[in-house]
N, C-alpha and C positions, 0 to 999 in steps of 0.2 A: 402594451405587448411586451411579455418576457423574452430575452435576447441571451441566448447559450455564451459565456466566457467559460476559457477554459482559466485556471487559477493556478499561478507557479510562485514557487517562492524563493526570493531573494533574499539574501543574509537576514533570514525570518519576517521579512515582508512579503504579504500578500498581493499579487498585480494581475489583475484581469485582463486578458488578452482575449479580444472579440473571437470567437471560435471559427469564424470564417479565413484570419487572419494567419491564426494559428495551424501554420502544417503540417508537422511533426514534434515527438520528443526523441532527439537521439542522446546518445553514450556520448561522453568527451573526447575529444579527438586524440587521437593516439600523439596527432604533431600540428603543430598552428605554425605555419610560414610569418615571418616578418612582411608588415608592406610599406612602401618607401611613404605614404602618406600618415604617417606615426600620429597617434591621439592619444590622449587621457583613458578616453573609452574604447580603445580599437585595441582588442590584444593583437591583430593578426587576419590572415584566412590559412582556413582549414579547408581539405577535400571530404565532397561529400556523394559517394557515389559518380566520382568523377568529376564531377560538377565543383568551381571553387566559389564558398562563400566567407563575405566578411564576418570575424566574430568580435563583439561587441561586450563589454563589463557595464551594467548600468548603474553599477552601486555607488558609483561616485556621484553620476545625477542624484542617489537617493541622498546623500549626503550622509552613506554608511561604509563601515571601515571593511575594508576586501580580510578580513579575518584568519575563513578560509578559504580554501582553494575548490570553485564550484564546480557539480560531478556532472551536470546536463548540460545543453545546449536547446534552447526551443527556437525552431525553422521560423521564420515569419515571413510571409509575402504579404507584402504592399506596393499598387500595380503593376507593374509586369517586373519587379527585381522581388530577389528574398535576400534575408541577412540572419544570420545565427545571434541571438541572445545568448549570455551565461547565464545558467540559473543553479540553484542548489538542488531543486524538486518538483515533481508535480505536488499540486495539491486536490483540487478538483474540479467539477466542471460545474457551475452553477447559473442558473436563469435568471434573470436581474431586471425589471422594468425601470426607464431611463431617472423616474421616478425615484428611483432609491440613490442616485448618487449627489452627493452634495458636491460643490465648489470648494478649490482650496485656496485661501491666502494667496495671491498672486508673487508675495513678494517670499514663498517659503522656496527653501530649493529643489528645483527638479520639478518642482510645480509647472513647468513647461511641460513636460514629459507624462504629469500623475496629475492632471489637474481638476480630477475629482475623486473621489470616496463613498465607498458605501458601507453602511454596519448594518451585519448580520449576525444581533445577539450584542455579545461585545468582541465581536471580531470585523475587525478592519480591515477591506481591501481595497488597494486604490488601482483606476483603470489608465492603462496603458495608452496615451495618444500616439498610434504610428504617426499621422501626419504632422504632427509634432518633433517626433522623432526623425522622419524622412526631413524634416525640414533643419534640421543640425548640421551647423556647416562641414562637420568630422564626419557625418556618417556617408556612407552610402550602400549603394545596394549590389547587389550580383545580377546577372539578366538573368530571370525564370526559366527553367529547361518547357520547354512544351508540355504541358500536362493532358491525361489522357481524359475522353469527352466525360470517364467516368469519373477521375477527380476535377473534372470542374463542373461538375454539375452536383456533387455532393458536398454537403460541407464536411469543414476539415476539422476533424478530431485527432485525439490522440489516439497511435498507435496502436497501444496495448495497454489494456488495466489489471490489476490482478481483482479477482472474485473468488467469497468463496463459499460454494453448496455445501448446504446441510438442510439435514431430515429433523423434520417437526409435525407430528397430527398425523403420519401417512402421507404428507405432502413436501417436495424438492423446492429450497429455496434458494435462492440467490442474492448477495449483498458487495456493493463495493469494500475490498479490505482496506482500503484505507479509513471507510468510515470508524472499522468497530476497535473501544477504546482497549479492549479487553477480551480474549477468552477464560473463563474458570474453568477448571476441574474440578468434580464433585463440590461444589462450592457447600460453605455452611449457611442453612436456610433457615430462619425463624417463620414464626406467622406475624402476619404484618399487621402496622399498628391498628389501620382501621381494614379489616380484611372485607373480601369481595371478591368477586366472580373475575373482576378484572386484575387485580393484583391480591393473591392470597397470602404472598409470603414475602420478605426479604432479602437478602446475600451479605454478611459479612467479610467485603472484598478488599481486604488488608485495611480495616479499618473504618471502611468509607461504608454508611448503611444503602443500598441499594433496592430499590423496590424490585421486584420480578414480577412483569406483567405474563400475562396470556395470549403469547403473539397471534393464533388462532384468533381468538377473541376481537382484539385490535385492529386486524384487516377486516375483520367483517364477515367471517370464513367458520361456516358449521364444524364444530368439534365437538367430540364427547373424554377426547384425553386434559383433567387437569390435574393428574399425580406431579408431583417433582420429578424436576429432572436432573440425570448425574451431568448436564453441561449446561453451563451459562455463559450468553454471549452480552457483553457491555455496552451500551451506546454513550456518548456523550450528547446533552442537549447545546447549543449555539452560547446558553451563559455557561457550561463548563459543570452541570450538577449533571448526573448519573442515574440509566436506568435499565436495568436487561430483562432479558428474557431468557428462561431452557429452550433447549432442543436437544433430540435424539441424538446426531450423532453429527460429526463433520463428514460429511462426504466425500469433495476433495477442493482443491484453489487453483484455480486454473486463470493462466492469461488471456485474453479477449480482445479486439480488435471491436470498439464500442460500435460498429457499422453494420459487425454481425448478431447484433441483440435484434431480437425480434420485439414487433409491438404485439400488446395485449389489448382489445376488445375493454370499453370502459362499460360496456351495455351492461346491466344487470349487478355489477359491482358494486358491493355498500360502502364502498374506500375506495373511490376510483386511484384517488393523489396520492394512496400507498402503495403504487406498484409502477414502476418504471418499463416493465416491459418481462421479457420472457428470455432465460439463459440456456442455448442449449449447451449437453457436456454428453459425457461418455453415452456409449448405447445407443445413439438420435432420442434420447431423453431429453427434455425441457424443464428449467425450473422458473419459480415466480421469482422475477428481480426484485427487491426490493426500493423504495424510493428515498431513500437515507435522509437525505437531506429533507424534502417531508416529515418523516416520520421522527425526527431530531430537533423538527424546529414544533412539531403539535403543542399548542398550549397545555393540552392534560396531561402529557407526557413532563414537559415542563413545569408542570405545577406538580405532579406527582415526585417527581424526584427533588425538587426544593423542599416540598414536606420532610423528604429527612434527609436531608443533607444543611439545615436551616444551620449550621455553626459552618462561621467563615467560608460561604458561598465566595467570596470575592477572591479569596485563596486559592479556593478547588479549581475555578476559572482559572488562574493564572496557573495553577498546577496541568491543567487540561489544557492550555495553549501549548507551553515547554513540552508537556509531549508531545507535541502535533509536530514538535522543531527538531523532536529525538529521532533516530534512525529505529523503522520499526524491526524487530526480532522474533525469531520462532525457537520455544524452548522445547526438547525432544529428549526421550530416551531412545542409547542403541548400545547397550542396555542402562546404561547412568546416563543421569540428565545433564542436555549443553547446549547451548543455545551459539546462533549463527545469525548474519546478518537476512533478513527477511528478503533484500533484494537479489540476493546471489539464487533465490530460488525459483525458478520459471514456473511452477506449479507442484501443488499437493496431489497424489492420484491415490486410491487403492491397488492395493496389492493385484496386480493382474491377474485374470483365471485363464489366462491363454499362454503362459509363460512357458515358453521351450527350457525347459530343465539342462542344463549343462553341469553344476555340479563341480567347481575349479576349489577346493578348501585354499590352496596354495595364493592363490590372488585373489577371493575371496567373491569372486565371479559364481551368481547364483544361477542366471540363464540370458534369456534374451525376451522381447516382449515388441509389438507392435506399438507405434505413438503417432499418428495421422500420416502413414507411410514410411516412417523412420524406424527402423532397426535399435532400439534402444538399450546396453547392455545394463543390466539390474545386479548390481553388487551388495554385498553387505554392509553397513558401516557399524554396525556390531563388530564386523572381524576387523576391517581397519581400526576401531579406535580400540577394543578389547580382544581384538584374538577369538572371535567369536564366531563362526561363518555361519551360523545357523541362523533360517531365517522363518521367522514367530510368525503363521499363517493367523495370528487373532484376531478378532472382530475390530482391535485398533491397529492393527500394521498399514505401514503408507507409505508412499513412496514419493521421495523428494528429487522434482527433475533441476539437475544441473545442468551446467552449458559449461564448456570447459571452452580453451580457443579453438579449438574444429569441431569437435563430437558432443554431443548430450550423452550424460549417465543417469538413472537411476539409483538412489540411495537406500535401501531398503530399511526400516528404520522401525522400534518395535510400537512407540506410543508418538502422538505429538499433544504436546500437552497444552500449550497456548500460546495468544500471538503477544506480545506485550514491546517494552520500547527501553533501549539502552537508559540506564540514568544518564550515564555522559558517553561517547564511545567517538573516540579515534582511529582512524582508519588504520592508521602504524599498530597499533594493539593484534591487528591479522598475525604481525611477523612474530608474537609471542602465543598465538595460539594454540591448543592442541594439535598435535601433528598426525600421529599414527599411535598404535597399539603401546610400541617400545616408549612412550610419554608417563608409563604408570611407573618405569623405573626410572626416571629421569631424577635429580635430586629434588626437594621439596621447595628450593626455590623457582626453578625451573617449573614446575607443576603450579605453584601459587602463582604465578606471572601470567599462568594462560585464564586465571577466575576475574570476571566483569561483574558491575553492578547492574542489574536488570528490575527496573521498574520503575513510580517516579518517587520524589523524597518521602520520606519515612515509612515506605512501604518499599521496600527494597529486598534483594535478594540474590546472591551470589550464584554463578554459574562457569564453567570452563568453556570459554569459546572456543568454536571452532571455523575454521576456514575451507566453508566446502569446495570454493571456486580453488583452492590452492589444493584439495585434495584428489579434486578431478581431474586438474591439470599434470598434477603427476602421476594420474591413472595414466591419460593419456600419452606419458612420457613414458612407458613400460610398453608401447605397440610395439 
């Protein structure tokens, strides 16, 4: 029987935490209190919605160096106490039969803590023994605040994912973003080497040959569209070879609470294991979720993409991990192109058709717009970063919601071109980024200081960052 972990990562290791165990992903704490009972692994307790929990560093158990300074915190209860873990990231959630973990070396370290492993592909994660853990004479726990009949009777996922819909065939899909390695823009398409119904063409995507299948085809889902398409979306297979598919159009990337994914009927399905369930979004519209991790580990799909990618597979994998360990980014025009940290974004939306027009050129305030009960103000970022207040009603305008510290904005923004992953990126690099408009007369060092390298080695690409969360936050300082 397959068993849900959810998978975070620690100074680029993989650790499966039983999904039951697992109860939230929060933010860093703004402040960690000292406690008089000091450890290796204890940074502290932090408040958590009032409630004080222990926070915990395990990277010493892994016998890995604290390098950097970790941006989560994953909640863990075990019996009636929870304790906060540090972590870097999520990763994702995966179904595991007990069967797939091996034993570790008893005499390796932290092997108390990680005392088994499992590979998927050639990625490696090792599972997390709370009662290992609970059993550490440093640790201890917090008492559990009372949980309501409804969280204890469901298990416990993570909070929120980001997902993102896009049209394909006439038909709304949905995919985990962290799955997909890549989006192209009008990608360059040959015909493929052995062509067919299922993959007719190729993608020259900085280098790297890509097969482009027929995602229609692939679920098992009647279609009569197989022209090219001007958008290709990337997947990575588990050894690290590469394989996309087109689609119409992005539609938008919205956060999700995985409790509210609906399930899908496997009755009549010719791919039941390719579809995770059902997304709804805007409209009470519903899209098909995608099953990533299926549809990533298919042998055909795996065998298709090593057909050409057959020079230094071993490489590409290792080049496909380091991104999985890079902070993901979204590259955009408003109206020149710049890319921004992908997390600072709480979702992708279209250009709203209910927008209260207000019309401020001065602060660059386009209207106001509904977002599940919220008042959302819809600003330019054309005029913020060019002087530009006009805002491009085209079939690609979107709008990127921010969260600033009290208020969400709206960014109105003219294209988004694709999701792609920092080559190296530093948090401190925010304080040299693009700031406002008055940035184009800045001197020329100043202006080369805010450009990042975006993508992985030898396929690389220069861009000006920008700092949306510091752009909104001094929106919000003009109230």
């Amino acid at each position: 029987m397959k068993v849900p972990y959810g998978v975070v990562r620690i100074a680029g290791s993989d650790i499966a935490v039983d999904a039951e165990a697992l109860q939230e992903i929060v933010d860093w704490p703004a402040s960690i209190a000292p406690h008089p009972a000091a450890s290796d692994n204890l940074l502290g307790v932090f408040s958590l919605r009032g409630q004080p929990l222990p926070l915990f560093d395990l990277r010493r158990s892994l016998g890995l160096p604290a390098s950097e300074a970790p941006s989560r915190v994953a909640v863990l209860r075990f019996g009636k106490g929870r304790l906060g873990v540090a972590i870097d990231s999520v990763a994702d959630v995966v179904r595991l039969e007990e069967a797939c973990f091996t034993g570790i070396a008893a005499r390796a370290q932290g092997s108390e803590l990680f005392p088994h492993m499992a590979a998927i592909g050639e990625r490696l994660i090792y599972r997390l023994d709370l009662k290992a853990l609970a059993d550490l004479p440093s640790v201890f726990f917090a008492s559990a605040e009372q949980p309501s009949q409804r969280e204890a009777e469901r298990h416990v996922r993570f909070t929120q994912r980001h997902y993102l819909v896009f049209a394909c065939d006439g038909r709304d899909f949905a995919i985990d973003a962290a799955a997909v390695t890549e989006l192209v823009d009008k990608p360059r398409l040959s015909p493929a080497d052995f062509p067919g119904e299922m993959c007719p063409s190729i993608a020259d995507v900085r280098g790297v040959r890509v097969p482009v299948v027929n995602l229609s085809m692939l679920l098992g889902l009647e279609t009569k569209t197989t022209s090219d398409r001007a958008q290709l979306m990337v997947l990575s297979t588990p050894a690290g070879d590469r394989f996309g598919f087109g689609y119409d159009a992005l539609v938008s990337m919205q956060r999700l609470e995985s409790a509210n994914l609906g399930q899908i009927p496997r009755f009549g399905l010719r791919e039941p294991d390719l579809f995770a369930g059902t997304f709804p979004f805007e409209g009470g519209r519903h899209a098909l979720l995608l099953d990533h991790v299926n549809l990533c580990s298919r042998r055909s799909m795996a065998n298709l993409a090593k057909l050409y990618q057959q020079s230094g597979p071993q490489e590409d994998a290792v080049s496909t991990r380091q991104r999985a360990r890079q902070q993901a980014c979204l590259l955009f025009h408003a109206p020149h192109q710049f890319v921004a940290p992908l997390g600072q974004i709480q979702e992708i939306l279209p250009v709203p058709h209910d927008l209260v027009s207000l019309a401020q050129p001065e602060n660059h305030l386009l209207g106001l717009f509904e977002l599940r009960g919220e008042q959302i103000p819809l600003v330019s970022l054309s005029g913020l970063m060019e002087a530009d207040p006009a805002l491009r009603r085209g079939e690609s305008s979107q709008v990127l919601i921010v969260r600033g510290e009290a208020a969400t904005f709206g960014l109105a923004v003219d294209t988004i071109d694709t999701i792609d992953t920092f080559t190296q990126f530093d948090s401190a690099r925010l304080d040299d980024a693009w700031q406002a408009a008055d940035m184009r007369q800045a001197a020329v060092n100043t202006r080369a200081r805010a450009l990042v390298s975006v993508g992985s080695q030898g396929r690389t690409r220069m861009a000006p960052l920008v700092d949306l969360q510091g752009l909104v936050k001094e929106l919000e300082s003009r109230v």
